[in-house]
MIKOLVO-16214 format. One record per residue: residue number from 1; x, y, z of N, C-alpha, C in turn. Coordinates in steps of 0.001 Angstrom, whole numbers, plus 500000, padded with zeros to 6 digits. Layout:
<nodes>
+-----+--------+--------+--------+--------+--------+--------+--------+--------+--------+
! num !     nX !     nY !     nZ !    caX !    caY !    caZ !     cX !     cY !     cZ !
+-----+--------+--------+--------+--------+--------+--------+--------+--------+--------+
! NUM !      X !      Y !      Z !      X !      Y !      Z !      X !      Y !      Z !
...
+-----+--------+--------+--------+--------+--------+--------+--------+--------+--------+
</nodes>
This chain:
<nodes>
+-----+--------+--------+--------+--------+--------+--------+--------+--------+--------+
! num !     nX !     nY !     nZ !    caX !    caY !    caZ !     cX !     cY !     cZ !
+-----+--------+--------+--------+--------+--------+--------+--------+--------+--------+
!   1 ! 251617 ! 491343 ! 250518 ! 252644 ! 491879 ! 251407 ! 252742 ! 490983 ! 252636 !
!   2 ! 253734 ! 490192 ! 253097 ! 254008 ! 489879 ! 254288 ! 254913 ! 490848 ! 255430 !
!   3 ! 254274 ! 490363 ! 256283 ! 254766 ! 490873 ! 257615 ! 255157 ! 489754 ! 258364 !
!   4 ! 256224 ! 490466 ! 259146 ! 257142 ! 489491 ! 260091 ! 256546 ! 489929 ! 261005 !
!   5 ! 256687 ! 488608 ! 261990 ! 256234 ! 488656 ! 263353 ! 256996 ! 489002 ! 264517 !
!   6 ! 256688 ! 489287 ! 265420 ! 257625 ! 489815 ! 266520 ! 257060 ! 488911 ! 267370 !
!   7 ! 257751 ! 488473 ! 268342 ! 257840 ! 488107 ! 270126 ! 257892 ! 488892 ! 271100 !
!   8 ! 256527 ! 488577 ! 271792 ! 256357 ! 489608 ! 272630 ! 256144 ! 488942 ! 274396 !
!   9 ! 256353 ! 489718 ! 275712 ! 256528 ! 489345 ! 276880 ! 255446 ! 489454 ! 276984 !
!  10 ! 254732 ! 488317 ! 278200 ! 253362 ! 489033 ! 278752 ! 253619 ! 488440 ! 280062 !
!  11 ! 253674 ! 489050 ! 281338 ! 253755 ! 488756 ! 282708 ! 252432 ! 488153 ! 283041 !
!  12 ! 252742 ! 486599 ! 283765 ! 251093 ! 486616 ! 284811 ! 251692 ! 485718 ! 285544 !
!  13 ! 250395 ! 485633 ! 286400 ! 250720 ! 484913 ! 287735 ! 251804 ! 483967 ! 288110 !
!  14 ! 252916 ! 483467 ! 288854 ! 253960 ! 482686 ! 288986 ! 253121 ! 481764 ! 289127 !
!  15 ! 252902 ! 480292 ! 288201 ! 252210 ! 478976 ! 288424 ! 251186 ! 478896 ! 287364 !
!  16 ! 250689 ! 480015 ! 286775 ! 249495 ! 480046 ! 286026 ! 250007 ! 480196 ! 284517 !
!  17 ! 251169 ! 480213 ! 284216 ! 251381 ! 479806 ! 282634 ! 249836 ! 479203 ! 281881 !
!  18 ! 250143 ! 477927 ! 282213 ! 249600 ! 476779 ! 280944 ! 248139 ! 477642 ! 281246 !
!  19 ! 247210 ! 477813 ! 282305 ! 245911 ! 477901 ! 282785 ! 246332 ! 479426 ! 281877 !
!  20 ! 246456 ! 480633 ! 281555 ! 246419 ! 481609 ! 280874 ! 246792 ! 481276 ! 279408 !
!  21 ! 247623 ! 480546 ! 279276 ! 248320 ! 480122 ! 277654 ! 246765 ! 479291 ! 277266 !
!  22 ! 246361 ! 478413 ! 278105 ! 245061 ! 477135 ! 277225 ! 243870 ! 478379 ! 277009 !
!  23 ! 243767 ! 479409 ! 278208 ! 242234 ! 480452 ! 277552 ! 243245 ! 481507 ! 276697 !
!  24 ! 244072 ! 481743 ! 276260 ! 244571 ! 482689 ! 274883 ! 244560 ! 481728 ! 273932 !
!  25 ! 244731 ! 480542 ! 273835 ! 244723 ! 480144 ! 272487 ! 243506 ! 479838 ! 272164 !
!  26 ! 242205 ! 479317 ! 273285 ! 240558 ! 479374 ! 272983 ! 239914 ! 480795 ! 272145 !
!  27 ! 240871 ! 481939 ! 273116 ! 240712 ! 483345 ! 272470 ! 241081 ! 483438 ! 270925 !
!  28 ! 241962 ! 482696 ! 271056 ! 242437 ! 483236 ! 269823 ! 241684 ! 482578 ! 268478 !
!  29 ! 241434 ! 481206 ! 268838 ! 240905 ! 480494 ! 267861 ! 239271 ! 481133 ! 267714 !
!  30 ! 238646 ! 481219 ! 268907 ! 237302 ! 482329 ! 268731 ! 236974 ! 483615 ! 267877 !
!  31 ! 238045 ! 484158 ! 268404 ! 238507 ! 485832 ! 267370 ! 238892 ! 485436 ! 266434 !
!  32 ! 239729 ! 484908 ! 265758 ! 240488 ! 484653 ! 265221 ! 241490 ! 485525 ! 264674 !
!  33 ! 242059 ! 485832 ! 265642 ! 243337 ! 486644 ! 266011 ! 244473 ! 486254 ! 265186 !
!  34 ! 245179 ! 486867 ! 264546 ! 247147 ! 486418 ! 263915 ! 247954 ! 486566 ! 264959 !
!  35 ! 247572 ! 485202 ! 265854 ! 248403 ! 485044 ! 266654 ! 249270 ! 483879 ! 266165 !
!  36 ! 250529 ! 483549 ! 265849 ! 251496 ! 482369 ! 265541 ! 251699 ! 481460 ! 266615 !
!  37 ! 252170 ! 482122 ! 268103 ! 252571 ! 481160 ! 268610 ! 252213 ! 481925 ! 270160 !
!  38 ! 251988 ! 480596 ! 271235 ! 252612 ! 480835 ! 272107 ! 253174 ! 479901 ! 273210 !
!  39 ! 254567 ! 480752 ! 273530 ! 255295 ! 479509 ! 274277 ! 255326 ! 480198 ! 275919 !
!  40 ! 255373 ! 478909 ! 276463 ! 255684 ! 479168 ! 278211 ! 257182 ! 478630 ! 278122 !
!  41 ! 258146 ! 478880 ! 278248 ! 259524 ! 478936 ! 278352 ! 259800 ! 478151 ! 279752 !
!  42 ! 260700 ! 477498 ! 279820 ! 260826 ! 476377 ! 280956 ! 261279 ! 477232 ! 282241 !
!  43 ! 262262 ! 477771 ! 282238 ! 263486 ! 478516 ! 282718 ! 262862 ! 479541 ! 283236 !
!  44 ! 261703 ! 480166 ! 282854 ! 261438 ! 481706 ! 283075 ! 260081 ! 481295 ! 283936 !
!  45 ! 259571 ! 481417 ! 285490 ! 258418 ! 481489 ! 285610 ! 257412 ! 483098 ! 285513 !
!  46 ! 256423 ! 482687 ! 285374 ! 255518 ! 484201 ! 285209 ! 255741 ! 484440 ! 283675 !
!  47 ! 256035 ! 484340 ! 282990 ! 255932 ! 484781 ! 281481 ! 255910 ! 483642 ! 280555 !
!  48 ! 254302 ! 484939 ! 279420 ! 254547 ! 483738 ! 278193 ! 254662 ! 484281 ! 277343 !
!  49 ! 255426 ! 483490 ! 276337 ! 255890 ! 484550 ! 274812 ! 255053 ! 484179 ! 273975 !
!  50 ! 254617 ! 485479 ! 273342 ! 253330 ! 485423 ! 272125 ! 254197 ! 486392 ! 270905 !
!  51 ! 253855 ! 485233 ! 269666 ! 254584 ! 485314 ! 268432 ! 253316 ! 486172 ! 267782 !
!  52 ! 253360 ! 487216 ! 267295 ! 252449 ! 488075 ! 266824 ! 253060 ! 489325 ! 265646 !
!  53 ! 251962 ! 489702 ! 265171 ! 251976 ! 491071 ! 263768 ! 252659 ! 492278 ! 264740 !
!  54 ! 251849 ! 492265 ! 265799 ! 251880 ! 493853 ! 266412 ! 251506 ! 493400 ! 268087 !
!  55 ! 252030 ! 494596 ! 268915 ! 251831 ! 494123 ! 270229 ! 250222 ! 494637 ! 270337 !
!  56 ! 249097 ! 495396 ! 269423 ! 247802 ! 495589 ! 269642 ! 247212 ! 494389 ! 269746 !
!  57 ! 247720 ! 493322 ! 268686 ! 247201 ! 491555 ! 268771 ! 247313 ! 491443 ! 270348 !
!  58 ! 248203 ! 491330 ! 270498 ! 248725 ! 490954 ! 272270 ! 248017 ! 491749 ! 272972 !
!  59 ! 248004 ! 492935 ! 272902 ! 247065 ! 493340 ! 274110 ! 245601 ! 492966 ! 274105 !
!  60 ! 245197 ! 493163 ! 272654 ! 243699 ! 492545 ! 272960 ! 243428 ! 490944 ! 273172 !
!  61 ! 244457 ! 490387 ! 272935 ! 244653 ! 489136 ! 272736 ! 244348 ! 488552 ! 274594 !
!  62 ! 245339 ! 489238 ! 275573 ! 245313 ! 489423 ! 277149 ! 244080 ! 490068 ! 277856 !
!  63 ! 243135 ! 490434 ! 276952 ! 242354 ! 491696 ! 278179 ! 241824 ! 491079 ! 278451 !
!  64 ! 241329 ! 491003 ! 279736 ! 240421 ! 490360 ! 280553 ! 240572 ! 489015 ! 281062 !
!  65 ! 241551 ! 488620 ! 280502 ! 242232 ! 487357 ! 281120 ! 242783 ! 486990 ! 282924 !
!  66 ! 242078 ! 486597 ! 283218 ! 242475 ! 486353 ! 284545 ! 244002 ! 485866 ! 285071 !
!  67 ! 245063 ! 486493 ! 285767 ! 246365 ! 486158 ! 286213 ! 247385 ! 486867 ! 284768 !
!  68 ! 246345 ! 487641 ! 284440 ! 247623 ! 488602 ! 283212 ! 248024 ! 489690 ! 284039 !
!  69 ! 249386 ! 489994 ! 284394 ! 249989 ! 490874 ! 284854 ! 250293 ! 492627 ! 283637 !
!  70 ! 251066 ! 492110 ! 282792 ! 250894 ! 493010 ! 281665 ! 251743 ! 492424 ! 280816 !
!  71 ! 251827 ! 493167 ! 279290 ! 252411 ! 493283 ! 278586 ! 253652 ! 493601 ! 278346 !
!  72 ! 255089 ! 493270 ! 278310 ! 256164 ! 493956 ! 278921 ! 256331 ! 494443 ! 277575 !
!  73 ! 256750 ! 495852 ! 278028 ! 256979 ! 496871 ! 276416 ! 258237 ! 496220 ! 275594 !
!  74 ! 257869 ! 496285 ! 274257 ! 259236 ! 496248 ! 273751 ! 259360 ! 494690 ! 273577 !
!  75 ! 260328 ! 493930 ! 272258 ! 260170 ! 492909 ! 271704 ! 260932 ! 492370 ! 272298 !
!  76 ! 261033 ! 490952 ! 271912 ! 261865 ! 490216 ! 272333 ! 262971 ! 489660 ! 271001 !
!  77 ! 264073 ! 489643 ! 271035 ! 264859 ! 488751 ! 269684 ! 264713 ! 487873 ! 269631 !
!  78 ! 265395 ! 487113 ! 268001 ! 265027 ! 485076 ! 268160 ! 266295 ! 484616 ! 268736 !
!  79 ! 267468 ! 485874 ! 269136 ! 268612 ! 484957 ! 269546 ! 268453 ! 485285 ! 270801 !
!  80 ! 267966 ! 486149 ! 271675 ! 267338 ! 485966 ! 272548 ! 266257 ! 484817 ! 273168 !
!  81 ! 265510 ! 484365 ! 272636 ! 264599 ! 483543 ! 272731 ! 264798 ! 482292 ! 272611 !
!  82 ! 265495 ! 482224 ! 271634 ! 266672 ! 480946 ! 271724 ! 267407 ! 480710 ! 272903 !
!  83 ! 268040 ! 481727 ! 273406 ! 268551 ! 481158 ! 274757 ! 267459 ! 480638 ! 276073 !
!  84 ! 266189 ! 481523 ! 275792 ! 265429 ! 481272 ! 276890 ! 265193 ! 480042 ! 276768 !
!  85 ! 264806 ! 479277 ! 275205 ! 264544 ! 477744 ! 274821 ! 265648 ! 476974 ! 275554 !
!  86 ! 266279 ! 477316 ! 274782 ! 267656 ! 476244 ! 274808 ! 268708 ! 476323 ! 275663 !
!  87 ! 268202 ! 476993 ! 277008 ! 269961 ! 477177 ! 278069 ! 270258 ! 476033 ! 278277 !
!  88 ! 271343 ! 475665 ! 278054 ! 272255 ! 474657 ! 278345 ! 272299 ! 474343 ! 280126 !
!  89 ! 272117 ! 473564 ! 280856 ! 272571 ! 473563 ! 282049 ! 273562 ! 472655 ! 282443 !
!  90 ! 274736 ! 473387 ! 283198 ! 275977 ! 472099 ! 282827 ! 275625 ! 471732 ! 284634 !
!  91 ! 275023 ! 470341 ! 284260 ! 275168 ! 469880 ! 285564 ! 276001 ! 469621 ! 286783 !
!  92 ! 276615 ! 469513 ! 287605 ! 277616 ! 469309 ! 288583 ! 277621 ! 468150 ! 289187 !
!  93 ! 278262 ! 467007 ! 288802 ! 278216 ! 465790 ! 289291 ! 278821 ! 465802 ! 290844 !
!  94 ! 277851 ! 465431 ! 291528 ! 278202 ! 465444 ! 292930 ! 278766 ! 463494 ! 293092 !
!  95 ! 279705 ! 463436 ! 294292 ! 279755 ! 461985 ! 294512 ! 280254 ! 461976 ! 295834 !
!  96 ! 279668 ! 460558 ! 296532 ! 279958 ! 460648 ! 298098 ! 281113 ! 461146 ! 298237 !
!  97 ! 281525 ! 461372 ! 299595 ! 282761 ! 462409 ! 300407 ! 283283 ! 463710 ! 299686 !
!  98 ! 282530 ! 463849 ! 298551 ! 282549 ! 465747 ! 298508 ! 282329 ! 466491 ! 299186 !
!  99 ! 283315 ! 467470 ! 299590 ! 282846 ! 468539 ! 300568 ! 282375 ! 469744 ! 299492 !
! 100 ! 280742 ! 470241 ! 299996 ! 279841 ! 471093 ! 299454 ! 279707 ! 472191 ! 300343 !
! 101 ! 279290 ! 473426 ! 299861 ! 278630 ! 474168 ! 300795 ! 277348 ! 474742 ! 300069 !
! 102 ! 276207 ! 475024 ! 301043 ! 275008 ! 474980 ! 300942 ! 274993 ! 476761 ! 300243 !
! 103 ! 274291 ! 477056 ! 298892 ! 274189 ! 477966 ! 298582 ! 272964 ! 478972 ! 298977 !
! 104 ! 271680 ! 478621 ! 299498 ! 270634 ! 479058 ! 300007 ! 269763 ! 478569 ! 300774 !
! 105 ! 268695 ! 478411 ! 301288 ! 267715 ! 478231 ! 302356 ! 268188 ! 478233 ! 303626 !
! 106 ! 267694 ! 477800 ! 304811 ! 268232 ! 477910 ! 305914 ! 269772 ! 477147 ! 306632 !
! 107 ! 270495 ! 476277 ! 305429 ! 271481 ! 476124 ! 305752 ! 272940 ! 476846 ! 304830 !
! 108 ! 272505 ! 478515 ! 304572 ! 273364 ! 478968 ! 304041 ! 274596 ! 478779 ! 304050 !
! 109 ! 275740 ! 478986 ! 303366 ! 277074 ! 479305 ! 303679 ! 277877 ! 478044 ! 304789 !
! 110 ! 277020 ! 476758 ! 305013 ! 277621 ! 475690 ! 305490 ! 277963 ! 475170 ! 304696 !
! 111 ! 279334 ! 473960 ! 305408 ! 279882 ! 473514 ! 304459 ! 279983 ! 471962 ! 304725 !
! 112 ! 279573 ! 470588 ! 304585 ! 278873 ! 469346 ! 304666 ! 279915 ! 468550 ! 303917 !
! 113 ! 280083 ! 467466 ! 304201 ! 280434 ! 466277 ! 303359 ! 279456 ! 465316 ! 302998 !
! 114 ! 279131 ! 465057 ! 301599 ! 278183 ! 463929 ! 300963 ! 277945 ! 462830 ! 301799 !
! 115 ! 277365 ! 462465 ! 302230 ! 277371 ! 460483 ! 302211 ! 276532 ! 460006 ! 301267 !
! 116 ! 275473 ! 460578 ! 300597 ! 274388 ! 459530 ! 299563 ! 274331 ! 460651 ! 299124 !
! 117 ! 273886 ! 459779 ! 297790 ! 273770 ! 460729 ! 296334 ! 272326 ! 460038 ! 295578 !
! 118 ! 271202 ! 460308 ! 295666 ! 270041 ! 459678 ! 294535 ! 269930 ! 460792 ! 293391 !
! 119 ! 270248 ! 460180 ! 292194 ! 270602 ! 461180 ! 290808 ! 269300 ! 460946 ! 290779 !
! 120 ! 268383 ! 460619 ! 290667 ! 266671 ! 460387 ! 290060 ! 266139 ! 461487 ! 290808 !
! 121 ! 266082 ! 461437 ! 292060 ! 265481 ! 462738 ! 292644 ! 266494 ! 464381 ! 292599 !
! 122 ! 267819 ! 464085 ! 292389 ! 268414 ! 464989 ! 292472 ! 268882 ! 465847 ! 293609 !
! 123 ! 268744 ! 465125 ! 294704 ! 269131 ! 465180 ! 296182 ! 270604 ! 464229 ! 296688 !
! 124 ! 270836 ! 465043 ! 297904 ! 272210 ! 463940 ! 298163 ! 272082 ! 463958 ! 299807 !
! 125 ! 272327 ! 463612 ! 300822 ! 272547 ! 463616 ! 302364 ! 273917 ! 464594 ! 302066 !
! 126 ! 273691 ! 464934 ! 303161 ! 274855 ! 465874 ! 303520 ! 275064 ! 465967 ! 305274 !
! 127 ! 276434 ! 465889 ! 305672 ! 276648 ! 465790 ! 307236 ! 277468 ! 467035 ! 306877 !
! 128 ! 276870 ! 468106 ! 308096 ! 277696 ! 469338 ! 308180 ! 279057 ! 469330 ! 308896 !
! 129 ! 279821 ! 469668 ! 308347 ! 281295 ! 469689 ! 309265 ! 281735 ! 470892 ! 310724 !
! 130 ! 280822 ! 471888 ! 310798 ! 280830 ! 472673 ! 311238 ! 280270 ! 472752 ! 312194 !
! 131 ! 279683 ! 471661 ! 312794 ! 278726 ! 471253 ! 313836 ! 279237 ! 470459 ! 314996 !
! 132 ! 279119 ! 470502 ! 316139 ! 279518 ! 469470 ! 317292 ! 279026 ! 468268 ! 317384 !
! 133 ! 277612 ! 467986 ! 316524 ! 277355 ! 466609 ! 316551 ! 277003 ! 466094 ! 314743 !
! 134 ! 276771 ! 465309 ! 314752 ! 276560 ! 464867 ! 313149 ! 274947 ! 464409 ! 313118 !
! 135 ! 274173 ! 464900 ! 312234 ! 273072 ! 465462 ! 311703 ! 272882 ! 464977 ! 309918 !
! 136 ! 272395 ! 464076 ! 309757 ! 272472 ! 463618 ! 308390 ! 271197 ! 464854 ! 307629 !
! 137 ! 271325 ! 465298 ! 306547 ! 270081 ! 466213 ! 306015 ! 270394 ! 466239 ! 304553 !
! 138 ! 268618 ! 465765 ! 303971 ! 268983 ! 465890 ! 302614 ! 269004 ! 467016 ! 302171 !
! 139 ! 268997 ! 467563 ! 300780 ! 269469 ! 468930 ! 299850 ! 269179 ! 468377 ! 298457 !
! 140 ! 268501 ! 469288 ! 298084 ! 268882 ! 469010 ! 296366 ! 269610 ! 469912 ! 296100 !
! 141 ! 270354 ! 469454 ! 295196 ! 271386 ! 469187 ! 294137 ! 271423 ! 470623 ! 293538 !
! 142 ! 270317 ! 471800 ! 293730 ! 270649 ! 472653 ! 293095 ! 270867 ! 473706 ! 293900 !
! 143 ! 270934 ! 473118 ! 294996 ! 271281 ! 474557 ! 296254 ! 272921 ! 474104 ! 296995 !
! 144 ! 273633 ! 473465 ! 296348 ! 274721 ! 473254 ! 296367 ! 275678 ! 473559 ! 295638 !
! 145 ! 277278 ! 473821 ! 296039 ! 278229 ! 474279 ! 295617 ! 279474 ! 473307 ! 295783 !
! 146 ! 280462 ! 472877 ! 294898 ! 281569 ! 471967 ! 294706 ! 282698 ! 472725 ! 295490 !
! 147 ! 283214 ! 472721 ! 297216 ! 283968 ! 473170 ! 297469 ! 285530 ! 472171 ! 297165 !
! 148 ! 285020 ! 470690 ! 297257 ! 286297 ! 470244 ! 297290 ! 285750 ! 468821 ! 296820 !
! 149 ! 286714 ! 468041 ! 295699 ! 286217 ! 466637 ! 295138 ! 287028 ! 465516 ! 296063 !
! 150 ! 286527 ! 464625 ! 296765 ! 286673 ! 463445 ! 297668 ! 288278 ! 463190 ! 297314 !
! 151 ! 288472 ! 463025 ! 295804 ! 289855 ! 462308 ! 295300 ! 291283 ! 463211 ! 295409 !
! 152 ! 290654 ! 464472 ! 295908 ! 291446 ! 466109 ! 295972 ! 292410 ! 465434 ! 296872 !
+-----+--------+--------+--------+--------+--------+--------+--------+--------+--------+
</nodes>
């Protein structure tokens, strides 16, 4: 008789993925647990998905593990899980004299024109327009918003 496996959530510490994932799979290979898989998902911090028979594998699989938060009830799908793998991220090509506005940290809701763009680090300078003097400040690339393209 085979049994299908389910995907299951397990919460722990934000940063401590791999350091909880490397002592469950020591666990597992020790016990020798039917555990299939487990993945740390790029996209998601604090959770790792464990491919298992039953969530009892998983819980005993976690006890006593240091930076395990819990078990989140209830499975996960593969077309679900698939997206957690595979989100697409459609990048936003920024290029000098775009006017941006800053989506979070302490320069919320301003709105800047480009002068430099380094794609390797993923940062750009930005001079705020909204200001009485000019203030060059870098930003990465992901706390920004496309208000207006240079060629507009």
């Amino acid at each position: 008789m085979t049994t299908s496996s389910k995907f299951y959530a397990v919460r722990v510490t934000v940063g401590q993925e791999a350091n909880v994932a490397k002592v469950a799979a020591l666990k597992v290979q020790a016990d020798g647990l039917s555990v299939k898989s487990l993945i740390i998902p790029p996209n998601l911090r604090g959770i790792i998905i464990v491919e298992a028979e039953n969530a009892g594998i998983v819980r005993d699989l976690f006890r006593d593990i240091r930076h395990v938060k819990k078990v989140v009830f209830g499975t996960i799908s593969k077309e679900e899980l698939h997206r957690m793998l595979f989100q697409e991220e459609v990048e936003e090509e920024f290029k000098e004299g775009d006017v941006v506005e800053v989506t979070s940290g302490p320069f919320k809701d301003m709105k800047g024109r480009i002068t430099r763009v380094n794609k390797e680090k993923r940062e750009v300078v930005v001079e705020f327009l909204d200001v009485s003097f000019t203030l060059p400040v870098t930003l990465s690339m992901d706390v920004l918003k496309l208000v207006k393209r240079e060629s507009e």
